[in-house]
C-alpha positions in Angstrom: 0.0 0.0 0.0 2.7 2.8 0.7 4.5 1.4 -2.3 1.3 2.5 -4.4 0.5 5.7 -2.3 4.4 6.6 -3.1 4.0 6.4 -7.0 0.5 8.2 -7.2 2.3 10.9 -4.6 5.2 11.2 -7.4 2.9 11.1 -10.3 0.5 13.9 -9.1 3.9 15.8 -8.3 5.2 15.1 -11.7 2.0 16.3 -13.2 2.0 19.2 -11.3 5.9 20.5 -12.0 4.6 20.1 -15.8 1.6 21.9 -15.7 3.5 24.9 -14.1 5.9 24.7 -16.7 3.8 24.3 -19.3 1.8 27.3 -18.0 4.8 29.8 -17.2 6.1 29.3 -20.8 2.7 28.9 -23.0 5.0 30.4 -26.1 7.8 27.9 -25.8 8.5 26.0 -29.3 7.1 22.5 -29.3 7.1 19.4 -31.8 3.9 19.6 -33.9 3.3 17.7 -37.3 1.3 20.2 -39.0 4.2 23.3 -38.0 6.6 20.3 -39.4 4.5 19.9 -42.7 4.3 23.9 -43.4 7.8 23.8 -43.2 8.1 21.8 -46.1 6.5 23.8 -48.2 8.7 26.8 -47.9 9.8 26.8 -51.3 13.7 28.5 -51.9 12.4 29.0 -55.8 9.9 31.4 -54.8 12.5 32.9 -52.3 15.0 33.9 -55.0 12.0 35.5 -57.5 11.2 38.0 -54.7 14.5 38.8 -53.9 15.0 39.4 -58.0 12.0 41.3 -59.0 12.6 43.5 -55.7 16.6 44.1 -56.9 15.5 44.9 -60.2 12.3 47.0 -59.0 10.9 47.0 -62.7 14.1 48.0 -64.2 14.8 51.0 -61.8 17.0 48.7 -59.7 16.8 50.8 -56.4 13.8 51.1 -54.1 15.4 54.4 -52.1 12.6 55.8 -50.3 11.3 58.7 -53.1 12.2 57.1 -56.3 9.8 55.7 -58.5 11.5 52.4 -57.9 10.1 52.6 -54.2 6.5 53.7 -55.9 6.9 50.5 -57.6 8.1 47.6 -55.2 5.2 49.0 -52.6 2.7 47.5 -55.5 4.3 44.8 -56.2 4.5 43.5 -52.1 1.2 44.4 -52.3 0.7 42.3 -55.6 2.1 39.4 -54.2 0.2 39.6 -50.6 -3.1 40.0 -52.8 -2.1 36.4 -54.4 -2.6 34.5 -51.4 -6.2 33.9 -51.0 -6.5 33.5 -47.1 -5.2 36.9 -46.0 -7.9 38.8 -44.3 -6.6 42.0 -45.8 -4.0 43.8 -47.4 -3.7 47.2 -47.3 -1.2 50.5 -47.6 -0.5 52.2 -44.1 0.0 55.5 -45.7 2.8 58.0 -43.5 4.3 61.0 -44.8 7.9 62.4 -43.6 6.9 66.5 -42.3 10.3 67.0 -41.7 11.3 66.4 -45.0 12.1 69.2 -47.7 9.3 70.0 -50.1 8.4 68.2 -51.9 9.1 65.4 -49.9 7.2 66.2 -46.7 4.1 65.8 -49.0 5.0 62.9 -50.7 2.8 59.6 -49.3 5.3 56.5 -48.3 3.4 53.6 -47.1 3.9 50.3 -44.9 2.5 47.3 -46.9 0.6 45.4 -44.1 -1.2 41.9 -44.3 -3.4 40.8 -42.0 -4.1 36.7 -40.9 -6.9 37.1 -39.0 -7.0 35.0 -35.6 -10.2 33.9 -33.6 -8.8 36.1 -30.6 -9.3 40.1 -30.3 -8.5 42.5 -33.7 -5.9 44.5 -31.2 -4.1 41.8 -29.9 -0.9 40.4 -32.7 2.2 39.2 -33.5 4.3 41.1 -36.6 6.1 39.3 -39.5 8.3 42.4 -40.8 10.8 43.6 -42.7 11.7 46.9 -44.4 11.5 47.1 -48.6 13.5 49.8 -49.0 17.1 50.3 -49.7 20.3 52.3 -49.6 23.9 52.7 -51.7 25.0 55.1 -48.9 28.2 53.5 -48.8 29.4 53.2 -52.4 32.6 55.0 -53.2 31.8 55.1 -56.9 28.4 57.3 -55.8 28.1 60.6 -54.2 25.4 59.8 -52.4 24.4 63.4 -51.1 23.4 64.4 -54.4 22.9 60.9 -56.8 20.9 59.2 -53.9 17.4 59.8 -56.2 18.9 58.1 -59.3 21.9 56.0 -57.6 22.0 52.3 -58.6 20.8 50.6 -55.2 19.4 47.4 -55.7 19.2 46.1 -52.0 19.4 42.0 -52.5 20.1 41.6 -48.9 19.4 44.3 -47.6 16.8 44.5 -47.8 15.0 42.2 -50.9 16.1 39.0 -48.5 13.9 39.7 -45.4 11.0 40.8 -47.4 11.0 37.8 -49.5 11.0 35.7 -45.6 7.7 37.6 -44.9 6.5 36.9 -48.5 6.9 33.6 -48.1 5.8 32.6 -44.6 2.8 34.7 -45.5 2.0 32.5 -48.4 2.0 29.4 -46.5 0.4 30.2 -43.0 -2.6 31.7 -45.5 -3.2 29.2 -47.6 -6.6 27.9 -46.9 -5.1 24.0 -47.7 -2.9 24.2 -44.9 -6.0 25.1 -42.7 -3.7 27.1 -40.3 -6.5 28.6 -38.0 -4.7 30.9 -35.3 -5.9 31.8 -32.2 -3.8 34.5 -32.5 -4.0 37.7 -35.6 -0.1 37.8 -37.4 0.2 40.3 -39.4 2.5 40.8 -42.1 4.7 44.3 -42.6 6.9 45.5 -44.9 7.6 48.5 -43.8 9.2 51.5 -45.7 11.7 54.1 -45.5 13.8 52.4 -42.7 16.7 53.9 -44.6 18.2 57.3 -44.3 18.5 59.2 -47.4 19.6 63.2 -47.8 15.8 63.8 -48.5 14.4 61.5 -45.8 16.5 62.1 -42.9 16.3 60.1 -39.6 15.6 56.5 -40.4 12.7 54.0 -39.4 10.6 55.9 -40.2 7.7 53.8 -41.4 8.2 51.3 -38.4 7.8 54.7 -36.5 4.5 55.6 -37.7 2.9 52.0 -37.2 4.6 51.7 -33.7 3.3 54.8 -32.2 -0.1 54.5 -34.2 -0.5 50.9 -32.4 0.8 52.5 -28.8 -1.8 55.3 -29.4 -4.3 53.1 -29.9 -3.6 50.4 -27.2 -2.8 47.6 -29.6 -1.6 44.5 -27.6 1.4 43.5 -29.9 2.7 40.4 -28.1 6.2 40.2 -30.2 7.8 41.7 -33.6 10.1 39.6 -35.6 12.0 42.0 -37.8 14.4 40.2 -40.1 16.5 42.6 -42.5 19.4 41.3 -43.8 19.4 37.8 -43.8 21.1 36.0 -47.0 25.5 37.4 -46.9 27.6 34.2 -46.0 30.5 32.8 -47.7 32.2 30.7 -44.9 30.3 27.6 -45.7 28.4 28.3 -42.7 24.7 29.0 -42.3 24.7 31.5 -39.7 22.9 34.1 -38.2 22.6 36.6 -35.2 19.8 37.3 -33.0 19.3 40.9 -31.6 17.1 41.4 -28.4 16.7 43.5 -25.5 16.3 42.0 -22.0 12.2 42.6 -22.7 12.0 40.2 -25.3 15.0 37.2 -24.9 12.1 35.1 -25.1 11.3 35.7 -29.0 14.8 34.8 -29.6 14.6 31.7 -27.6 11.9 30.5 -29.8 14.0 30.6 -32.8 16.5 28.7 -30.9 14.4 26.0 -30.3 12.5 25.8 -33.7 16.1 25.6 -35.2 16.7 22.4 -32.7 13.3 20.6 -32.6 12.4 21.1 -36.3 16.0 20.3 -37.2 16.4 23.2 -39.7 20.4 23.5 -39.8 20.8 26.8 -39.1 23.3 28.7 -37.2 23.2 31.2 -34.1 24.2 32.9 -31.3 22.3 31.9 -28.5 21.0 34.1 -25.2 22.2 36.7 -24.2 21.5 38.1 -27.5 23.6 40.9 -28.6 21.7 44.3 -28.6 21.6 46.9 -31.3 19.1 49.3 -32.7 19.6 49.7 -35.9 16.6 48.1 -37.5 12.6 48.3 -37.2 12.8 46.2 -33.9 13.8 49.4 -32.2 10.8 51.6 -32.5 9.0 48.8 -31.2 11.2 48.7 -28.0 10.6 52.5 -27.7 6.8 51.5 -26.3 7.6 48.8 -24.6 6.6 46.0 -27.1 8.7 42.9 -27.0 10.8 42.7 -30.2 13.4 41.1 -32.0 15.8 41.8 -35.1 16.9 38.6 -37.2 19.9 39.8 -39.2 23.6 37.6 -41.0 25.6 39.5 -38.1 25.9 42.0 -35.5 26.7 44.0 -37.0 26.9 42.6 -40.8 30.1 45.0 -41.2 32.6 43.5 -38.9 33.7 40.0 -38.8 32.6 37.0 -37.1 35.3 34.1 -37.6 34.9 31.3 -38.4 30.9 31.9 -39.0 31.0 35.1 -40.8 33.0 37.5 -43.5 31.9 41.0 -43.6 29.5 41.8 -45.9 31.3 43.9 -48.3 28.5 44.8 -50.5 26.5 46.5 -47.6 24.9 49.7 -48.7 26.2 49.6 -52.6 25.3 48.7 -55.9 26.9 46.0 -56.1 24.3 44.3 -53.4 22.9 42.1 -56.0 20.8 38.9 -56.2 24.2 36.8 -57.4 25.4 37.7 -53.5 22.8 35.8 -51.5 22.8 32.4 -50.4 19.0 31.2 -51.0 19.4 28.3 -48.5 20.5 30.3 -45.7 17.5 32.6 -46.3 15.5 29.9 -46.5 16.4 28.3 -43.1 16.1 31.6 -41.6 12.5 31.5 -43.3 11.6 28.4 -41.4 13.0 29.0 -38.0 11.1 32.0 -38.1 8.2 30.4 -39.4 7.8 27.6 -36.8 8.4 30.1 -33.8 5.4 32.2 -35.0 3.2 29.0 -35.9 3.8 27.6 -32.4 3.3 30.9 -30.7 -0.3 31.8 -32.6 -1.8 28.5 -33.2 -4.3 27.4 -30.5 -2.5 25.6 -27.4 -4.9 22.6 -27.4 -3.1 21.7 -31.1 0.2 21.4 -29.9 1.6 17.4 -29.9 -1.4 16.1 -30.8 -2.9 15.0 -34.0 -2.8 17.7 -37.0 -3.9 15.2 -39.6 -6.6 14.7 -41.9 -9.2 12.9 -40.9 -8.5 9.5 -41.2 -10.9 6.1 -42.1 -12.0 3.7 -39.2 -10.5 1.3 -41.6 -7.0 2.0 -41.8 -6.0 1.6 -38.2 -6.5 1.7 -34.5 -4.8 2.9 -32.2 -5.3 2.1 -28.7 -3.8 3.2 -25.8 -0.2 2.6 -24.8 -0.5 0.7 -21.2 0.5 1.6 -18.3 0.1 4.9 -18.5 1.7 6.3 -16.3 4.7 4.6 -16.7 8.1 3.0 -14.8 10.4 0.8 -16.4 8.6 0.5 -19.9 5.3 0.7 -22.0 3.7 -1.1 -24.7 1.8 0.7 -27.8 -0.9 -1.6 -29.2 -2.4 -0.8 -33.0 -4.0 -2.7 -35.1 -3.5 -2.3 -39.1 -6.2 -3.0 -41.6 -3.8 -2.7 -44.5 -0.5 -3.4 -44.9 1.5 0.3 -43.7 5.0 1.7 -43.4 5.1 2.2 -39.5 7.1 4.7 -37.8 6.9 5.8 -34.3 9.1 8.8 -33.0 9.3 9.9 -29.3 9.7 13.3 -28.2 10.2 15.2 -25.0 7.9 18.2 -23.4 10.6 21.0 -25.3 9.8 19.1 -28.5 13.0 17.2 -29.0 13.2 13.6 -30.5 15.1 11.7 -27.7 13.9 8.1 -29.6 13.1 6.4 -32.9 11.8 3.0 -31.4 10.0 1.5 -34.8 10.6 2.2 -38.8 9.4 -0.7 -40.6 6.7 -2.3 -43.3 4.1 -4.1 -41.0 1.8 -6.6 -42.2 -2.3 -6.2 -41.7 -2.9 -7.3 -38.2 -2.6 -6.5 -34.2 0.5 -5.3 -33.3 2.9 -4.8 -30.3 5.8 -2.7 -29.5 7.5 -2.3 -26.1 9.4 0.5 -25.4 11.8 0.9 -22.4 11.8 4.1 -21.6 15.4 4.9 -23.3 16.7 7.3 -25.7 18.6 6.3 -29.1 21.5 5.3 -27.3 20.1 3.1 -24.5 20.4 5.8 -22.2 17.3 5.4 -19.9 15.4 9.0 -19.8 14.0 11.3 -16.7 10.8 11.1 -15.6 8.5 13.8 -17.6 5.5 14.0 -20.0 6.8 12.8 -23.9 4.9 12.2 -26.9 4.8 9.3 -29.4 4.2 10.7 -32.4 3.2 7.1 -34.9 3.2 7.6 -39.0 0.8 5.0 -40.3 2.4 5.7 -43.9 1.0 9.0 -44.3 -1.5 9.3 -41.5 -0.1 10.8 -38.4 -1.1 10.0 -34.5 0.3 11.3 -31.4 0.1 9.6 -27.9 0.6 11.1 -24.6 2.7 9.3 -22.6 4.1 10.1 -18.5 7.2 8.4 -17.4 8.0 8.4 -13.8 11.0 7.1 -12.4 
């Protein structure tokens, strides 16, 4: 009898130190097969046409905030945002620089924002942003103080390569065929004139105007991810840094554990976060919303051995499509991707079963017993059909600790005992995992409590 009072005493306790962690971090990055499945789609092709159309900005190849090159690349985001059917809305945030020289101070620049509409309230979001505009400040073959409205500045990476990120994780969490449902609203910002120019002045200035405009009107933005600059690396490396302020270490945390639990293969630093301000992510901190900047280095002008070279085509014209590396922008598209997935979609989705809905017929699957657990478990199914079979384990953070079957099965009831060990034998703490089963295409996921 104590024996048995003993092990529902630990279980309850067990239960308990879970639910409190589970509650203290509801954001934290967990395994999930449909936030695994969107990131398959993110497509590198459709990555490398945004960054090219937005180099050559119909021919003008600049978008300096003023020129008609600007004009243009606000209509195409636009464009493209208008192309994926599931967006609530896409609009122009219209903001004018006063302190600008006339004409200039009457000239409208906008913010391109799209809108995912969660089932939560209107005012309450997260931000996807990056900013479309560019600079050739530093070229020494342009005198920038007086060429700046018809300077070659084609902005690959900075800042075509964050804007195509948005573009693209846009595209996917809309798509009606993913049926993404969030609990919570995302929306989608390109935002403009976060460059300096002689005729614009002070920069950020369209991540400015949204930031106070949200502040004025109460908006609940519960994180910004800002990437600008994401695609300079010739090391061999796929690396990238992280910028944060001590307010928001947990958006960068996120992307630390999407990178490990979806197995991406990118590169970071890892918290403490380096902190800068020279981005969108700033204005954002100014009102006390949490916010983070996604950028190749920090800052992408000095060097970062072995993981990074300086970017030496920063701010000139010679910042063209040639110089990015697609699959590091694509990684950083996906890490960013999973970490706002996991932090809007509704908490009762995570680990558990994000399939289609699947025939009686093909299988059941019953429930692993005991559960709770000590030494080992068994996980009975019973296959109508003949299936590949794989079943995965993962712990609460999301991590595979165990790949216990991958194998053709025959039609029939079937067995498999695991004990409670990682890939190595190793036998694991007592905590709440998941066994996630693939019945070829079909996709379960158990529950399962291990106490020690």
């Amino acid at each position: 009898m104590a024996i048995i009072m003993t092990y529902l005493r630990n279980t309850v306790i067990v239960f308990l130190l879970i639910f409190s962690s589970l509650s203290a971090q509801p954001d934290s990055v967990f395994y999930n097969p449909q936030v695994d499945s969107l990131l398959n789609q993110v497509n590198p092709a459709n990555i490398s046409q945004y960054i090219a159309d937005l180099a050559n900005a119909n021919g003008y190849s600049s978008r300096v905030t003023f020129t008609p090159g600007n004009l243009w690349s606000a209509a195409y985001i636009k464009q493209v945002f208008d192309t994926f059917p599931g967006l609530t809305s896409v609009e122009f945030d219209t903001f004018y620089v006063l302190t600008a020289p006339f004409p200039w101070n009457v000239y409208p620049l906008v913010n391109v924002v799209a809108t995912l509409q969660g089932t939560g309230p209107v005012t309450r979001y997260y931000i996807v942003g990056g900013h479309f505009d560019t600079s050739a400040s530093l070229d020494p073959n342009i005198n920038w103080s007086s060429q700046w409205s018809t300077a070659v500045a084609p902005g690959a990476d900075d800042n075509a390569s964050g804007v195509a990120a948005v573009l693209e994780i846009a595209r996917i969490l809309s798509d009606p065929a993913n049926q993404f449902q969030p609990d919570i609203t995302i929306k989608f910002v390109a935002f403009g004139a976060e460059e300096s120019s002689p005729a614009s002045g002070q920069n950020h200035r369209g991540s400015n105007h949204f930031a106070t405009a949200a502040a004025s009107q109460t908006d609940d933005i519960l994180g910004v991810f800002n990437i600008d600059m994401i695609g300079y690396n010739n090391t061999g490396h796929h690396y990238y840094n992280i910028v944060s302020n001590t307010n928001s270490l947990e958006l960068g945390d996120d992307l630390v554990q999407a990178n490990q639990t979806y197995q991406i293969g990118i590169n970071s630093n890892s918290n403490p976060f380096v902190y800068a301000t020279y981005s969108d992510h700033e204005q954002f901190w100014q009102y006390g919303y949490k916010a983070i900047l996604l950028i190749e280095n920090a800052p992408p002008w000095n060097n970062n051995p072995p993981w990074y070279n300086a970017n030496p085509y920063y701010h000139k014209a010679t910042d063209t499509p040639d110089k990015v590396n697609i699959d590091q922008v694509t990684k950083i598209t996906k890490a960013t991707l999973a970490a706002v997935a996991c932090r809007t979609m509704p908490a009762t989705s995570l680990a558990q079963d994000q399939s289609s809905e699947i025939l009686p017929e093909d299988y059941i699957l019953q429930p692993n017993f005991p559960n709770p657990f000590n030494a080992h478990t068994v996980f009975n199914y019973v296959l109508h059909s003949a299936a590949q079979v794989k079943i995965r384990i993962y712990n609460a953070a999301g991590q595979k600790v165990a790949d216990i079957q991958d194998a053709w099965q025959t039609a029939g009831e079937h067995r498999v005992n695991w004990q409670a060990a990682d890939q190595n034998g190793k036998a694991l703490p007592s905590g709440l995992y998941f066994a996630h089963f693939i019945f070829n295409h079909n996709v379960k996921t158990q529950k399962v409590m291990l106490i020690r």
